[in-house]
N, C-alpha and C positions, 0 to 999 in steps of 0.2 A: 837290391835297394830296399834301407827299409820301408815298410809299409807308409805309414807317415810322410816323410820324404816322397814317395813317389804320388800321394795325393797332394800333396804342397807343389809338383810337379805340373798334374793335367789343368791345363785350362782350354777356355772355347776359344779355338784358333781359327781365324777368321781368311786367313790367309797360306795358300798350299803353294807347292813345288809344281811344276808339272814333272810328275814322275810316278809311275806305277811301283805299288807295292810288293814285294816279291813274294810269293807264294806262301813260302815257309811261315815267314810271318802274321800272314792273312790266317793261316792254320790255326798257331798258335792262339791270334786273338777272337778265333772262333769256340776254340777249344773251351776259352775263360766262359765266354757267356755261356754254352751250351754246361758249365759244372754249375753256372747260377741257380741258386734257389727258386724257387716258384710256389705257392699254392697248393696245395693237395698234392705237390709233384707233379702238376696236371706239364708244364714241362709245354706250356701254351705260347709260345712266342715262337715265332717266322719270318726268318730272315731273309730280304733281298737284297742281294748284294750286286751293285752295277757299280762296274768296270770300265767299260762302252762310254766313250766320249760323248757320241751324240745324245745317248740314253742320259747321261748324267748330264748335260743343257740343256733339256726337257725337263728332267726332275729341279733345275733351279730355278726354271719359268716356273713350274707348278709350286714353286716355293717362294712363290711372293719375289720372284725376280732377282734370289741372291745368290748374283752369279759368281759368288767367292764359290759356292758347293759343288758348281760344275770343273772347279780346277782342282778338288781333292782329288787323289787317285780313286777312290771308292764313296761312293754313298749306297747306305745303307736304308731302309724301308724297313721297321720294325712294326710287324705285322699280328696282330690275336686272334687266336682260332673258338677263345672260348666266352661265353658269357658268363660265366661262373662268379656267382658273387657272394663275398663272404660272409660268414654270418655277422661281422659289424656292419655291415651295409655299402660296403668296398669292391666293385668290383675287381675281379682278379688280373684282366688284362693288362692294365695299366701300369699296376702295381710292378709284378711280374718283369714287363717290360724296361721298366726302369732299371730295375735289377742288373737285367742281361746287359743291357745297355751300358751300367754302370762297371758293370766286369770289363767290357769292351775298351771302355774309356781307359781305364788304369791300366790293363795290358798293354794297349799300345802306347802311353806312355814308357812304358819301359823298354818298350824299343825302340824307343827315341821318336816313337810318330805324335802325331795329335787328333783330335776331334773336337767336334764341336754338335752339340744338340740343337736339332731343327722342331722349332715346334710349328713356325710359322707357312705352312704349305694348306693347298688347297686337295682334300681330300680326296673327289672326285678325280682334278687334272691325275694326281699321283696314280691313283687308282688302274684308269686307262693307260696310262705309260706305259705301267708295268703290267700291267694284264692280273691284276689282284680282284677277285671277285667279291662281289655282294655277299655280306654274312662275315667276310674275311674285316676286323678292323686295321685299318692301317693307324697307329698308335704313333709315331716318333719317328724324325728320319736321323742321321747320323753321318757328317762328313767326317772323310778321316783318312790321312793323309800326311805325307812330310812335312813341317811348319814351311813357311815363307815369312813368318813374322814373330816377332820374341813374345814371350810370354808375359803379359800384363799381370801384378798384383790384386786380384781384386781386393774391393773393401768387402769387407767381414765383419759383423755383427761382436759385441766382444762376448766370452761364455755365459757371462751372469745377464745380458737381454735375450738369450736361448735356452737358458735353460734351470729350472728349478727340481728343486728333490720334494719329494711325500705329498704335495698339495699345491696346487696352481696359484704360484705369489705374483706375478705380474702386473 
């Protein structure tokens, strides 16, 4: 698929199958994020990945109660190990994180699955679920999953309210 195509492709799927993901493929969309870029190489983002039905109805209560997450086969817990911040005044975790995340995302489009980014959970509840300790930032979680429901157009800004050349016209 080309590239293009398959980002016109990923959107935040709000609704899953119940159906576990098959292995190979979980490889696969491991694989993308673990070749993502990062910071210094620093290579700072840690993945939890639950599987576990009950684990993942815990993780939707600790996510502001959306219990669409607890019916993707996998959520993920995108975890930073480092404080590292850039010399523009950026810290690296985040950054980073988004990355992996976003490798994530477009691979498993193309195997036909979906995701969706969680920003909205409660840090602590997650924390204790998954046994992720103090120092550890838990950054981003990530459903992802078979769809259950078609893929909505979002709206989109058009090129020229995004973006200018040599000097900021806006």
């Amino acid at each position: 698929m080309a590239l293009l195509e398959l980002i016109k492709k990923r959107y935040s799927c709000r609704a899953y199958q119940d159906r576990p993901i098959e292995q190979d493929k979980l490889d696969t969309i491991f694989e993308a994020a673990r070749l993502a870029p990062s910071a210094k190489n620093l290579q700072d983002w840690r993945l939890v990945v639950v599987t576990d039905k009950q684990t993942r109805d815990e993780i939707a209560v600790a996510a502001n109660n959306q219990m669409f997450i607890a019916n993707a086969g996998v959520v993920i817990a995108a975890c930073s190990n480092s404080d590292h911040v850039m010399r523009c005044g950026q810290a690296v975790g985040p950054i980073d994180i988004a990355i992996a995340l976003e490798h994530i995302a477009l691979q498993a489009s193309e195997l036909g699955l979906a995701t969706c980014w969680i920003g909205s959970f409660y840090t602590d509840k997650v924390r204790a679920v998954l046994g992720i300790p103090d120092g550890i930032a838990v950054i981003e979680l990530m459903a992802l999953g078979y769809p259950a429901d078609e893929q909505k157009v979002p709206k989109r800004e058009p090129i020229d309210r995004i973006l200018c050349y040599e000097t900021w016209k806006f």
